[in-house]
C-alpha positions as a Markdown table, in Angstrom:
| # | Residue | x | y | z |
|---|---|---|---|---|
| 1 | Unk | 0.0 | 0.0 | 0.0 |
| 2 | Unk | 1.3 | 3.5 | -1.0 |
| 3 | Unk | 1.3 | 5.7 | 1.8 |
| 4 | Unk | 2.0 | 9.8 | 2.1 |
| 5 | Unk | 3.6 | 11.5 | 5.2 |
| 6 | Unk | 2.3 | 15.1 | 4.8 |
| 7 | Unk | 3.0 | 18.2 | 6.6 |
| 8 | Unk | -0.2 | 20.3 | 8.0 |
| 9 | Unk | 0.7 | 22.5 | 5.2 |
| 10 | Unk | 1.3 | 20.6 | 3.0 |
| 11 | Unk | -2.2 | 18.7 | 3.6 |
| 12 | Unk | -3.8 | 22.5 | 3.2 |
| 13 | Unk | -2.6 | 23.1 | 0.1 |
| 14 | Unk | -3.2 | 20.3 | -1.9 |
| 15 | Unk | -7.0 | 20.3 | -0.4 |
| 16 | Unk | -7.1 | 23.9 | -2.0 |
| 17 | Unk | -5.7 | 23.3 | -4.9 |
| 18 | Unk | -8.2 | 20.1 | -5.3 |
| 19 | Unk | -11.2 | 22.2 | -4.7 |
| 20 | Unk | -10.2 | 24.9 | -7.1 |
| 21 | Unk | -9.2 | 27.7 | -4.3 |
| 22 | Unk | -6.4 | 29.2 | -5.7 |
| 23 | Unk | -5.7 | 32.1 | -8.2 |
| 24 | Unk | -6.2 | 30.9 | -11.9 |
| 25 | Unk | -7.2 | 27.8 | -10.9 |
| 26 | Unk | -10.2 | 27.7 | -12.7 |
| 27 | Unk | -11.0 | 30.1 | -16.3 |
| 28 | Unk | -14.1 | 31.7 | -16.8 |
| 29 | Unk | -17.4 | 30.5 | -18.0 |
| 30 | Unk | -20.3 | 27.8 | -17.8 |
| 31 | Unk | -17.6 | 24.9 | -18.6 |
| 32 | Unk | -15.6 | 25.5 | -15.4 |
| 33 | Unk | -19.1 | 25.5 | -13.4 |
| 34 | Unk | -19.2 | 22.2 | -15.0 |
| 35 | Unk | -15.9 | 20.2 | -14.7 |
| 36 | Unk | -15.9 | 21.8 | -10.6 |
| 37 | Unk | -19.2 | 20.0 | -10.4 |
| 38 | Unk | -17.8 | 16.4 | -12.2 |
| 39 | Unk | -14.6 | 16.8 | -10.3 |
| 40 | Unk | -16.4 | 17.0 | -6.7 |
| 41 | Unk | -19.1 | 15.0 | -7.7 |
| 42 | Unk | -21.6 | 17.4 | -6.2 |
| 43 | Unk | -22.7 | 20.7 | -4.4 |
| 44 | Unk | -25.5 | 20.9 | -1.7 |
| 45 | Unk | -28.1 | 23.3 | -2.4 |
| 46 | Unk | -30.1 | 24.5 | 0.4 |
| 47 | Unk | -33.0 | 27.0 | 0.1 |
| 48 | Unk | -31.4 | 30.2 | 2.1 |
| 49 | Unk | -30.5 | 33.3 | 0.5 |
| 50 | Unk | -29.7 | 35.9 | 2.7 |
| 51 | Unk | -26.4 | 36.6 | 0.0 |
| 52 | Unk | -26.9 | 34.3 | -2.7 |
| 53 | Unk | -27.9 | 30.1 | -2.0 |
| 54 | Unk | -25.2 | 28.2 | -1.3 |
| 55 | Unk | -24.5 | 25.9 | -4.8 |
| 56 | Unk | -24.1 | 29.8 | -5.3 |
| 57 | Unk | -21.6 | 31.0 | -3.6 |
| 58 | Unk | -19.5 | 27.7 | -3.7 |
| 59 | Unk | -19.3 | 28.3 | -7.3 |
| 60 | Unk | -18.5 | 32.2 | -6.9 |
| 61 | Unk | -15.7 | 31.3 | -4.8 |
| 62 | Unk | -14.3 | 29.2 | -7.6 |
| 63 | Unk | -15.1 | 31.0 | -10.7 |
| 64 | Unk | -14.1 | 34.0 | -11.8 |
| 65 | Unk | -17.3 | 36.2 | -13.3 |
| 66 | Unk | -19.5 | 33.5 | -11.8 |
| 67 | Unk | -23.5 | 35.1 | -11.8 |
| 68 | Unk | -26.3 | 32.9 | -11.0 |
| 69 | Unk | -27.4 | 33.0 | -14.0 |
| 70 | Unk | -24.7 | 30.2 | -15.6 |
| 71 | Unk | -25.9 | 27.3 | -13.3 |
| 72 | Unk | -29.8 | 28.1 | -13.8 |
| 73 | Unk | -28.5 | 27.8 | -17.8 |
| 74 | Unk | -26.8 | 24.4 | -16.8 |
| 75 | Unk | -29.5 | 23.1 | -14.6 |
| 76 | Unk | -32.6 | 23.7 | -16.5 |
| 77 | Unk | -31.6 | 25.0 | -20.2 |
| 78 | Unk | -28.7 | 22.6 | -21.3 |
| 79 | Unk | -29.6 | 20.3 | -18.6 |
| 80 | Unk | -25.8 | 19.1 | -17.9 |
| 81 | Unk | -26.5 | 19.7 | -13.9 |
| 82 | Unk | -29.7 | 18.3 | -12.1 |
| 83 | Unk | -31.2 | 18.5 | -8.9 |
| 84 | Unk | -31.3 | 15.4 | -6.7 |
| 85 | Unk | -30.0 | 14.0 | -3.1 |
| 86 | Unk | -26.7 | 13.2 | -3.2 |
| 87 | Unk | -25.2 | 14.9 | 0.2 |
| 88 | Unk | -28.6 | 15.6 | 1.0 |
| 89 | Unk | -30.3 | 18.2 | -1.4 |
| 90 | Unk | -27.7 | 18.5 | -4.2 |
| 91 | Unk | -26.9 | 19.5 | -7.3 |
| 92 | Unk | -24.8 | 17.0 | -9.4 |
| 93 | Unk | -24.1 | 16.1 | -13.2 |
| 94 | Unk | -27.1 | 14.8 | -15.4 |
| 95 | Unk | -24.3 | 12.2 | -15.9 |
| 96 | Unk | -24.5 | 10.3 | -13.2 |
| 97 | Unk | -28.5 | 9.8 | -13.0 |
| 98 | Unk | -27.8 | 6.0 | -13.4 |
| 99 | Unk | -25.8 | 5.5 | -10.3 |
| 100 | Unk | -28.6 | 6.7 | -8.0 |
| 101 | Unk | -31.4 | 4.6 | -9.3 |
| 102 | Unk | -30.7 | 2.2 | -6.0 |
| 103 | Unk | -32.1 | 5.4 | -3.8 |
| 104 | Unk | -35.0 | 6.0 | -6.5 |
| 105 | Unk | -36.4 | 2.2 | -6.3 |
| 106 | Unk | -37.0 | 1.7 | -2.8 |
| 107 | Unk | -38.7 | 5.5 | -3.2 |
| 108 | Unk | -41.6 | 4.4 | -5.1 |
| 109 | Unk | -42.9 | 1.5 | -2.9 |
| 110 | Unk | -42.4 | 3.9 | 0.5 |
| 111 | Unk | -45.9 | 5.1 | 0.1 |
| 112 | Unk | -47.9 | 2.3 | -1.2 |
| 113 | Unk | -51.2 | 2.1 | 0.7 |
| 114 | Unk | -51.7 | 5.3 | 0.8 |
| 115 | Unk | -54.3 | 5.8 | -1.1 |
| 116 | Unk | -54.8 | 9.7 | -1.0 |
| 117 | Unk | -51.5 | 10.4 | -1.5 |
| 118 | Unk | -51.8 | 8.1 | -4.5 |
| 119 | Unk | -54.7 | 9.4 | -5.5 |
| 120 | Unk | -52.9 | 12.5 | -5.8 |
| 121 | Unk | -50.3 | 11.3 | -7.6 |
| 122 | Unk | -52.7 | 10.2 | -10.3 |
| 123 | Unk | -54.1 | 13.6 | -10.7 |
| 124 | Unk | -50.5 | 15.3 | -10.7 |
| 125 | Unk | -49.7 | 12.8 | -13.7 |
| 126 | Unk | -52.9 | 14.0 | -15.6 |
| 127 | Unk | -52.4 | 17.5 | -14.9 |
| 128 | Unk | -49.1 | 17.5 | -15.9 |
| 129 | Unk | -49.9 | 15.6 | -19.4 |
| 130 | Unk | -52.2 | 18.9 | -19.7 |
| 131 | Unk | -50.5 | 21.6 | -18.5 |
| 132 | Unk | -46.4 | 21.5 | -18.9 |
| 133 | Unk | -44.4 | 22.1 | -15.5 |
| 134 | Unk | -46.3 | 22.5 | -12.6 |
| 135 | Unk | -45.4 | 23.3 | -9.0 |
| 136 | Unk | -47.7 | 22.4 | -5.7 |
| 137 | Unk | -49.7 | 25.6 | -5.9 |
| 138 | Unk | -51.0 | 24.9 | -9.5 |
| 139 | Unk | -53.3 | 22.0 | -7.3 |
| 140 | Unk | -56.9 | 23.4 | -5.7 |
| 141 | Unk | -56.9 | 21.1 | -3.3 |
| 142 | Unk | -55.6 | 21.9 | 0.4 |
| 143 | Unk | -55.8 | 18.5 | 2.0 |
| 144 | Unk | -52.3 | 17.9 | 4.2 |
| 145 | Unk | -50.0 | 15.6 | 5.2 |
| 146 | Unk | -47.6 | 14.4 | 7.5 |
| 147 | Unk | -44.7 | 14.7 | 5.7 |
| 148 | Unk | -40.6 | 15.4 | 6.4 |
| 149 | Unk | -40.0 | 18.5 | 8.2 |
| 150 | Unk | -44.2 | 19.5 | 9.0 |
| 151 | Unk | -47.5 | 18.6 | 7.7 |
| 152 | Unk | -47.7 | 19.3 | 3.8 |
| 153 | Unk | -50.4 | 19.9 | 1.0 |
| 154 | Unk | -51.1 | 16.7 | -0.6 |
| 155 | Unk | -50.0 | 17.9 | -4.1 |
| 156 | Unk | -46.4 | 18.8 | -2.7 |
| 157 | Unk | -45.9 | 15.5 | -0.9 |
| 158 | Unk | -47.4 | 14.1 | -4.6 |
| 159 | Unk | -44.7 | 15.9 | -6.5 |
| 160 | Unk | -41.9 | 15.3 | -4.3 |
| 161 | Unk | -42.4 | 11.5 | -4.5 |
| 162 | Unk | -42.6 | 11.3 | -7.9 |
| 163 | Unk | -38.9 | 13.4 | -7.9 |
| 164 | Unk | -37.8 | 11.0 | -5.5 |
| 165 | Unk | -37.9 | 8.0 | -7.3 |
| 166 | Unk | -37.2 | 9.9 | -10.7 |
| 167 | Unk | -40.5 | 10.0 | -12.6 |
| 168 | Unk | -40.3 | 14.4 | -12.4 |
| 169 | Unk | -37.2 | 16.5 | -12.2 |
| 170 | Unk | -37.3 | 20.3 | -11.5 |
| 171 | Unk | -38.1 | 21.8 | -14.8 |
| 172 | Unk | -37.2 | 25.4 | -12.8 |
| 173 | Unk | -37.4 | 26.9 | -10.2 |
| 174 | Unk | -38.8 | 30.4 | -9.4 |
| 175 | Unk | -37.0 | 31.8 | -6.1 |
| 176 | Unk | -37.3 | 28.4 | -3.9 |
| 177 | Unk | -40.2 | 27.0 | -5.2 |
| 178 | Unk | -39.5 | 23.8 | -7.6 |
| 179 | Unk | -41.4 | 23.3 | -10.7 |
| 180 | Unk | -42.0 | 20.1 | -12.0 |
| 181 | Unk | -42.3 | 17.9 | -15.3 |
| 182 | Unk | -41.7 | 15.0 | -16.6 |
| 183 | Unk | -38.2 | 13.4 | -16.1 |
| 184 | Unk | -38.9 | 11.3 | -19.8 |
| 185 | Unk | -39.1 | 14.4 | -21.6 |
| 186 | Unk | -36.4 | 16.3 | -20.0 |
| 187 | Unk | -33.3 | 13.8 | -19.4 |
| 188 | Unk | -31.6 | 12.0 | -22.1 |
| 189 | Unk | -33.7 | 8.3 | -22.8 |
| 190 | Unk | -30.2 | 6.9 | -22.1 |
| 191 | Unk | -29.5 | 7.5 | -19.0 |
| 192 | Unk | -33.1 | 7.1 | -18.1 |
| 193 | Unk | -33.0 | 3.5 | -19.1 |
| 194 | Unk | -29.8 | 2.5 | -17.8 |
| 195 | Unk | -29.1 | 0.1 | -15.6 |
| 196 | Unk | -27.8 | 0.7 | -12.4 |
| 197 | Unk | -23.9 | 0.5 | -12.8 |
| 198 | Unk | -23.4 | -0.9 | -9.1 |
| 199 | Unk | -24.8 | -4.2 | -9.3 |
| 200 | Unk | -24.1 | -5.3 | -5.6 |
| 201 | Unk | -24.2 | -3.4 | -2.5 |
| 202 | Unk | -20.9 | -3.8 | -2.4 |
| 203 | Unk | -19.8 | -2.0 | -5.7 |
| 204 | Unk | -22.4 | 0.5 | -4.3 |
| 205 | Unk | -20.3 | 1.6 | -1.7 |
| 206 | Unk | -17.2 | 1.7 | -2.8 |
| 207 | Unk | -18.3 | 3.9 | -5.2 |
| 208 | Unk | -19.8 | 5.8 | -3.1 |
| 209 | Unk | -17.1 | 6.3 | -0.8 |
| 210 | Unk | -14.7 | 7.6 | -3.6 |
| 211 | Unk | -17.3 | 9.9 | -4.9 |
| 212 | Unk | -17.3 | 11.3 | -1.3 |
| 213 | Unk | -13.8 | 11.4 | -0.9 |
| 214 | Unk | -13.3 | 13.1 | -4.1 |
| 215 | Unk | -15.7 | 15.4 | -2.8 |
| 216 | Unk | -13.9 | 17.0 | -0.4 |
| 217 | Unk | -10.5 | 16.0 | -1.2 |
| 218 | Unk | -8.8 | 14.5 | 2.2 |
| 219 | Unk | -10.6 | 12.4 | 4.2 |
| 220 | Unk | -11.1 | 9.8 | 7.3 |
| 221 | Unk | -13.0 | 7.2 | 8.1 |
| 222 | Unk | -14.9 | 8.7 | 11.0 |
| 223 | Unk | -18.2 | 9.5 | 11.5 |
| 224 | Unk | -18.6 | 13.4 | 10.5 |
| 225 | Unk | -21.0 | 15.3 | 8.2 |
| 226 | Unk | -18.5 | 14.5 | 5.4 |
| 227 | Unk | -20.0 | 10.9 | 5.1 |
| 228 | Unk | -24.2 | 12.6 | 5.5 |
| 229 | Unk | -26.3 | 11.3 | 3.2 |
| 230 | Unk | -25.2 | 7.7 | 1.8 |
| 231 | Unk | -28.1 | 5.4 | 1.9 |
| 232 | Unk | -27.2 | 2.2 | 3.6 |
| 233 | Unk | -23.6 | 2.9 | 4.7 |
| 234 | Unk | -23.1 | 2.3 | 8.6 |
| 235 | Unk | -19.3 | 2.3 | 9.6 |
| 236 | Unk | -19.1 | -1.0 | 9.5 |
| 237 | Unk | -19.9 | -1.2 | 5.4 |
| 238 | Unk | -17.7 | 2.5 | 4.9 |
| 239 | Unk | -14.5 | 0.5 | 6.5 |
| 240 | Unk | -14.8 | -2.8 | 4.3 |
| 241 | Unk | -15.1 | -0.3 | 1.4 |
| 242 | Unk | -12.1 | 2.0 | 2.6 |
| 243 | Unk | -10.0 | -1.6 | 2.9 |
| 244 | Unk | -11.1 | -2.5 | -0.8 |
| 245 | Unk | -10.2 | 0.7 | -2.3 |
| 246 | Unk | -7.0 | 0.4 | -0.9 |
| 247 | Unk | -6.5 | -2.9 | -2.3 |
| 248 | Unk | -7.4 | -1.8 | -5.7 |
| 249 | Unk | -5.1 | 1.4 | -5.4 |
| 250 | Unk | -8.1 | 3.6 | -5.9 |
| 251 | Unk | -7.7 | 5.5 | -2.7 |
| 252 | Unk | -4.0 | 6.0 | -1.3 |
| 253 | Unk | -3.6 | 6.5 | 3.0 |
| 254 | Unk | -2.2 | 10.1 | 3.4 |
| 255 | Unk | -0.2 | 10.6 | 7.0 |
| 256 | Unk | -0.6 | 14.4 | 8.3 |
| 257 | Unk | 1.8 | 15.4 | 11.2 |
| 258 | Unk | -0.4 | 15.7 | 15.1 |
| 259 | Unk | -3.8 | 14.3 | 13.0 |
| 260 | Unk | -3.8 | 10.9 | 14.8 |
| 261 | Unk | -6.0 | 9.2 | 12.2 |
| 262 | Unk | -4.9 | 8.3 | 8.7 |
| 263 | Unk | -7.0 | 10.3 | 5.9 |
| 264 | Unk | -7.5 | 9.1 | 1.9 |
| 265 | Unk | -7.5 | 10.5 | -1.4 |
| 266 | Unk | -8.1 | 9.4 | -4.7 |
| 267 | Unk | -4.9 | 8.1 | -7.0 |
| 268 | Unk | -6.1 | 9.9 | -9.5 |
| 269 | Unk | -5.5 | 13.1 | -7.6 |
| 270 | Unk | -2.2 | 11.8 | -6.8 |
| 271 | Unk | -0.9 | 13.9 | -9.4 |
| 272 | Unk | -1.8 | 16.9 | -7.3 |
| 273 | Unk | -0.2 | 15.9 | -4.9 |
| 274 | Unk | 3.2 | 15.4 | -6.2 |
| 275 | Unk | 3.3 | 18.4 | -7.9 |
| 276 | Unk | 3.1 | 20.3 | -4.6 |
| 277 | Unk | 5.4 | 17.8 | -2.8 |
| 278 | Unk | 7.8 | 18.8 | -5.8 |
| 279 | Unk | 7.0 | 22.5 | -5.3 |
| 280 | Unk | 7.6 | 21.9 | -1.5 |
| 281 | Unk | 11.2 | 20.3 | -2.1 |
| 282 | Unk | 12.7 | 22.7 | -4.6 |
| 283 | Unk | 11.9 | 25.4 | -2.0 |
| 284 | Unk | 11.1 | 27.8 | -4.7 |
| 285 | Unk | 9.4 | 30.3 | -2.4 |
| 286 | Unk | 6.7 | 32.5 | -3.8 |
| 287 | Unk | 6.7 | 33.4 | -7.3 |
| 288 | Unk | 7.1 | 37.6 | -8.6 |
| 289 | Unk | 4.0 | 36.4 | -10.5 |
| 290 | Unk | 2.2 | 34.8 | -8.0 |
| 291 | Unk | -1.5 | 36.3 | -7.4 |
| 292 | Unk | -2.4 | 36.0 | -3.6 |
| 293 | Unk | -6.3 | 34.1 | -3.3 |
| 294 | Unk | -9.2 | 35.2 | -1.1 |
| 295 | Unk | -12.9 | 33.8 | -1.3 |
| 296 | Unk | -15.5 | 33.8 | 0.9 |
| 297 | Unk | -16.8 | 30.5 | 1.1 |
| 298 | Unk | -20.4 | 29.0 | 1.4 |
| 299 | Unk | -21.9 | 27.4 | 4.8 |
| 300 | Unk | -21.9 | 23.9 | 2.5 |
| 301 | Unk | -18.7 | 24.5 | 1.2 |
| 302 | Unk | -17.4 | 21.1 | -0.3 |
| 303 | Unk | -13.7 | 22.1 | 1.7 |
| 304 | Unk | -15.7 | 22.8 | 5.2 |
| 305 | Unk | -17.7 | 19.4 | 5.1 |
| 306 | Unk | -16.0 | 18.1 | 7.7 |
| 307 | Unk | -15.6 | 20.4 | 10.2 |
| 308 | Unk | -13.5 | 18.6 | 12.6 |
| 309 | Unk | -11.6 | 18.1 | 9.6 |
| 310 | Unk | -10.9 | 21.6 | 9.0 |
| 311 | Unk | -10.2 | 22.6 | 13.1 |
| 312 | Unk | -7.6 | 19.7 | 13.0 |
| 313 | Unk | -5.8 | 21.1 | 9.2 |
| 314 | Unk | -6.2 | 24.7 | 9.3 |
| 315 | Unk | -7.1 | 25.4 | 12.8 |
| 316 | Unk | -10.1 | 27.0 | 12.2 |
| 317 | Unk | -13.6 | 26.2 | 14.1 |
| 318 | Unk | -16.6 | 26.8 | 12.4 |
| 319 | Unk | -20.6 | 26.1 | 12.9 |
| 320 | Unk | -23.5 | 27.2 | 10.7 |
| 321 | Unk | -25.5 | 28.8 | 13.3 |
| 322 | Unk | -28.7 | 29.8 | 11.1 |
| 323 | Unk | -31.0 | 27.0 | 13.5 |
| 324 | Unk | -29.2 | 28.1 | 16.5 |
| 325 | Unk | -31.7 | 30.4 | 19.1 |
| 326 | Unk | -30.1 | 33.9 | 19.0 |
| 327 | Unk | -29.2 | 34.0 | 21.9 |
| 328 | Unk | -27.0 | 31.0 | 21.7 |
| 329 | Unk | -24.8 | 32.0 | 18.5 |
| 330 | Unk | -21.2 | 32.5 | 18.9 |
| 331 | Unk | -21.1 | 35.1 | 16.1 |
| 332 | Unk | -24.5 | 35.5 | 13.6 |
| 333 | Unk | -27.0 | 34.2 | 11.7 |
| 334 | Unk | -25.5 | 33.7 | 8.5 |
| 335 | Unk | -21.7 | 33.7 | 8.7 |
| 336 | Unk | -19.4 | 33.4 | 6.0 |
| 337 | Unk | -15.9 | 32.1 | 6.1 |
| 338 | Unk | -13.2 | 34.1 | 4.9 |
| 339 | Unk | -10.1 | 32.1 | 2.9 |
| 340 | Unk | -6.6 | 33.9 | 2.6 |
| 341 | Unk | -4.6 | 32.0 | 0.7 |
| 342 | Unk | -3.9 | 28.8 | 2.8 |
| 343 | Unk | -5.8 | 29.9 | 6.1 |
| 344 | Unk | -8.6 | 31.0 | 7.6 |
| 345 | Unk | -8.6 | 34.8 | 8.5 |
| 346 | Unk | -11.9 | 35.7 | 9.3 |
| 347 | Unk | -15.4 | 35.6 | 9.2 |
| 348 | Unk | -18.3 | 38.0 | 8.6 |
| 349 | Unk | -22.1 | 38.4 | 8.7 |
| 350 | Unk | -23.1 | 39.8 | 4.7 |
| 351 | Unk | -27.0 | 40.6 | 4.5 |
| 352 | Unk | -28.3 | 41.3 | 0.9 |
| 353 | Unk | -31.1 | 44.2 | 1.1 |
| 354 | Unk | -32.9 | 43.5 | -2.4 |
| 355 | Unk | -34.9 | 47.2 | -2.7 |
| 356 | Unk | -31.9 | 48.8 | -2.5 |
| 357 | Unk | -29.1 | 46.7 | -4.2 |
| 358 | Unk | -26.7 | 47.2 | -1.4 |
| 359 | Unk | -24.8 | 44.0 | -0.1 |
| 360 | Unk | -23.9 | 45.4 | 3.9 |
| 361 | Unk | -21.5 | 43.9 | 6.2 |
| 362 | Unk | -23.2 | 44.1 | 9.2 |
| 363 | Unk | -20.5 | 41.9 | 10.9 |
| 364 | Unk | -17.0 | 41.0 | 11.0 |
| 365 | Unk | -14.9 | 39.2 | 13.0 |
| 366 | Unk | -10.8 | 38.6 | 12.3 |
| 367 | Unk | -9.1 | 35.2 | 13.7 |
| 368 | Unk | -6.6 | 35.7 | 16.1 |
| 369 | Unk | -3.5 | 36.9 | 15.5 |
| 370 | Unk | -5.2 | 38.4 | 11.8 |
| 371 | Unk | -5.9 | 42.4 | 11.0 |
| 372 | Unk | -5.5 | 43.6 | 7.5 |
| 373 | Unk | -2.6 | 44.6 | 6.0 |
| 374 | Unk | -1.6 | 46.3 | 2.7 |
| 375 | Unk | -1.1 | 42.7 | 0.9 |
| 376 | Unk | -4.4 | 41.2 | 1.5 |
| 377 | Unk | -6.4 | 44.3 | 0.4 |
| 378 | Unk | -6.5 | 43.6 | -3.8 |
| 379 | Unk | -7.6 | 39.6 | -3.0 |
| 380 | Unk | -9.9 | 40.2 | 0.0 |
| 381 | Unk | -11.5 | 43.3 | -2.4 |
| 382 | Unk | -12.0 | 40.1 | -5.7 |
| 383 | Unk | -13.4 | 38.0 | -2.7 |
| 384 | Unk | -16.2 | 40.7 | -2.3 |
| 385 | Unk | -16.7 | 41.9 | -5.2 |
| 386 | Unk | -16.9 | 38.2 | -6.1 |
| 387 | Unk | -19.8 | 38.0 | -3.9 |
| 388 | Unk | -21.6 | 41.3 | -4.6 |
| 389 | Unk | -21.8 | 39.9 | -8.2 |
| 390 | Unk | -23.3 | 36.7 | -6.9 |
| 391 | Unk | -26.0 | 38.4 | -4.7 |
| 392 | Unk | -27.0 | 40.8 | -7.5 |
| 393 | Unk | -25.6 | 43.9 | -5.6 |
| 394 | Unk | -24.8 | 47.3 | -7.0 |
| 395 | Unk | -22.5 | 47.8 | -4.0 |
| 396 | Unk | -21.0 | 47.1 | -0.8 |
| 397 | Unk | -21.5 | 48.9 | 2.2 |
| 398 | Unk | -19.6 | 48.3 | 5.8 |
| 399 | Unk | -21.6 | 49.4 | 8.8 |
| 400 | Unk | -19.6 | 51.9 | 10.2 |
| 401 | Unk | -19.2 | 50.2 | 13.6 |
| 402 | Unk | -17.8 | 47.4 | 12.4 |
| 403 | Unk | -15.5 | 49.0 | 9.6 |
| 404 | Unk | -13.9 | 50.9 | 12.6 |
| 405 | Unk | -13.9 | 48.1 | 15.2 |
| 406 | Unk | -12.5 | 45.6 | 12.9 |
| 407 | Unk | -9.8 | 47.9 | 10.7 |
| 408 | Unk | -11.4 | 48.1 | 7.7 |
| 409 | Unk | -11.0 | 51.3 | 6.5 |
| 410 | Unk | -8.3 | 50.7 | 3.8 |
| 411 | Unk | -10.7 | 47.3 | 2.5 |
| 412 | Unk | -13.2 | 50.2 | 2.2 |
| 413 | Unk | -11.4 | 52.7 | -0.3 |
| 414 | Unk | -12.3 | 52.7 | -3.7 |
| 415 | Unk | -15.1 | 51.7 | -6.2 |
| 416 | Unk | -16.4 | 48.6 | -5.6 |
């Protein structure tokens, strides 16, 4: 078994670099939205938007010029991206529809005998036959059910089973709301009626565990939200596929100096790897050309999937805290971390107000030992303006309080 002994820094960089974080890592345009996507496997959406959603502002943080407007093209124009549950709600290459038939099967039997929701069901097929894409609304009747999260109008628990086990796909979407049409007349016949690739439950999860791995770049076998969302795979299953992989030399055992457990990484990324442990040897310092990187990342970011993860590498500690209590948040509501070239230098609370196109900073908070200084300003001013673009916004505006608390003044000079 090939085996790596990595520094901490060494581990940083080359998960950076594997997710796209640096300066020119990534050109401009829908294609790079695209091969991010296929590299990682997927991005979690989630229905938030206080500064853009969060497939959102992974992808801003990534690619240069990004608007929203590419991935809606991708998703529901040239339909190369799709919605589905992959690490939970996700968004993930039209591609690999075939490989996730195993979760749409078991979908279509989980409500037999229910005879209203079925019922319903019935009626959302004709309708749709009539009518084009529809969403829940489009339905008179107001009948509920116990569903997920809270009770639900029949017609949306109707909809959402028939996306679950693959009969609809989101045809758009308008804000949050999903509407719905036919997956046969959307999706490639193909792909629709291919078999599944993974013929036993074993080839299931080993593919699934290198998809997941590949999603985030390094990582252990240990429980963690890194591993969320994998039908059918308890620890138990996860380790006999980690052992197998290893076997086959599709996943190689990377060492990091203090992280007591051993993490993984795909051989095909191995490349990566070398070229930094190459970098790393000739000591070639930092290049006169070399253009210093700054992003703020999403809540969901692929990198900050497993957080423990993240404190151990870049000693960093972050929590979403948008279903805290206010009273029980450490910083805000929604909190953005803020990437400097290999570390972590801060966070801060952006709030998009839509009537008057202004993105404001109502927060900010630096890491210790971090302030601004004159080398960070041109990157940390792309990472911005980076996400101004994303949430629609004219311009940026500091609260005053925290521009002066926090040091900001200089970040504040000049157009935005």
């Amino acid at each position: 078994m090939i085996s790596y002994t990595l520094t901490k820094r060494q581990a940083r960089l080359f998960l950076l670099r594997h997710q796209k974080l640096a300066s020119g890592a990534l050109p401009e345009g829908k294609q790079s939205i695209y091969d991010y996507v296929r590299h990682v496997g997927c991005i979690q959406y989630d229905p938030l938007s206080i500064a853009g959603h969060n497939h959102e502002l992974v992808l801003q943080a990534r690619v240069p010029g990004f608007t929203p407007e590419l991935v809606q093209e991708l998703l529901y124009k040239d339909r190369l991206l799709v919605d589905g549950w992959d690490k939970n709600m996700s968004i993930y290459c039209t591609e690999d529809w075939p490989y996730f038939r195993r979760l749409r099967v078991p979908a279509s039997t989980r409500h037999d005998g229910n005879d209203a929701l079925i019922s319903t069901v019935t009626e959302v097929r004709q309708a749709l036959l009539q009518g084009g894409p529809l969403c829940s609304l489009d339905f008179e009747r107001t009948e509920k059910i116990d569903w997920a999260w809270a009770p639900a109008r029949l017609s949306r628990a109707a909809l959402e089973s028939m996306f679950y086990w693959g009969e609809l796909v989101v045809h758009h979407r308008v804000h949050t709301r999903r509407y719905y049409d036919f997956a046969a007349k959307l999706l490639p016949e193909h792909l629709l009626q291919a078999d599944e690739p993974n013929v036993t439950p074993e080839q299931y999860h080993d593919w699934y565990v290198l998809r997941r791995i590949g999603s985030i770049g390094l990582q252990w076998n240990k429980s963690g939200d890194g591993w969320l969302g994998i039908f059918g795979l308890k620890s138990k299953e996860r380790t006999a596929a980690v052992e197998r992989l290893l076997l086959q030399d599709s996943i190689r055992e990377v060492r990091v100096a203090d992280v007591k457990l051993p993490l993984y990484m795909r051989t095909m990324d191995v490349p990566t790897l070398e070229l930094i442990l190459q970098e790393e040897a000739e000591n070639t310092g930092i290049h006169p050309t070399h253009i210093p990187f700054a992003a703020a990342l999403a809540p969901l970011d692929n990198l900050i999937w497993d957080r423990e993860l993240i404190r151990q590498l870049f000693d960093f500690h972050y929590r979403w805290e948008v279903y805290k209590p206010a009273a029980e948040r450490e910083y805000g509501y929604y909190v953005l971390p803020l990437l400097y070239e290999d570390r972590f230098v801060g966070r801060f609370e952006p709030v998009m107000d839509k009537k008057s196109g202004i993105l404001n900073i109502v927060n900010w908070w630096w890491e210790p030992g971090e302030s601004l200084t004159a080398d960070m300003i041109p990157a940390l001013k792309n990472a911005l303006n980076s996400l101004a673009r994303c949430a629609r916004a004219t311009s940026i505006q500091f609260l005053p309080v925290v521009a002066a608390a926090c040091g900001l003044e200089k970040l504040e000079e000049g157009a935005w």
